[in-house]
C-alpha positions, 0 to 999 in steps of 0.5 A: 826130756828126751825124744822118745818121752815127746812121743816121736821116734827114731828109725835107721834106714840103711842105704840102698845098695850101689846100682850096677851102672847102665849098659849104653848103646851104641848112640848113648855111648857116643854122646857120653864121649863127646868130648867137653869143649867140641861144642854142644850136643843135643840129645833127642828123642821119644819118651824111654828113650834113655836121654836122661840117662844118657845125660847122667852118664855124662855128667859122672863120666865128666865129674870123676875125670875132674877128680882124677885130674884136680892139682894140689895146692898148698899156699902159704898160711892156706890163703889162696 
């Protein structure tokens, strides 16, 4: 018996297109700099603020050099 004689359905749901990224200002852009290994940043401030925000950017900022800069390995039989 397939799904549509058990009585559920199937529905396509499309991705949301790409958001453009934010435009930081001038304080967000600096903490987004910070580089990794100067020791720890806190971010503060009122609700809307934009530390959330601030604290994404960072983390994709940090993730896509990560990317740029991972070595290929090639072991042996794939044994690492």
């Amino acid at each position: 018996m397939d799904d549509r004689a058990r009585g559920t359905s199937l529905r396509l749901v499309l991705p949301a297109p790409a958001a453009a990224p934010p435009v930081l200002d001038p304080a967000q852009a600096s903490a987004v700099a910070w580089p990794a290994g100067a020791g720890n940043l806190l971010v503060v401030g009122a609700p809307g603020t934009g530390k959330t925000t601030t604290a994404i950017e960072t983390f994709l900022v940090r993730r896509r050099a990560a990317r740029a800069v991972q070595p290929a390995v090639d072991a042996p039989g794939g044994a690492w």
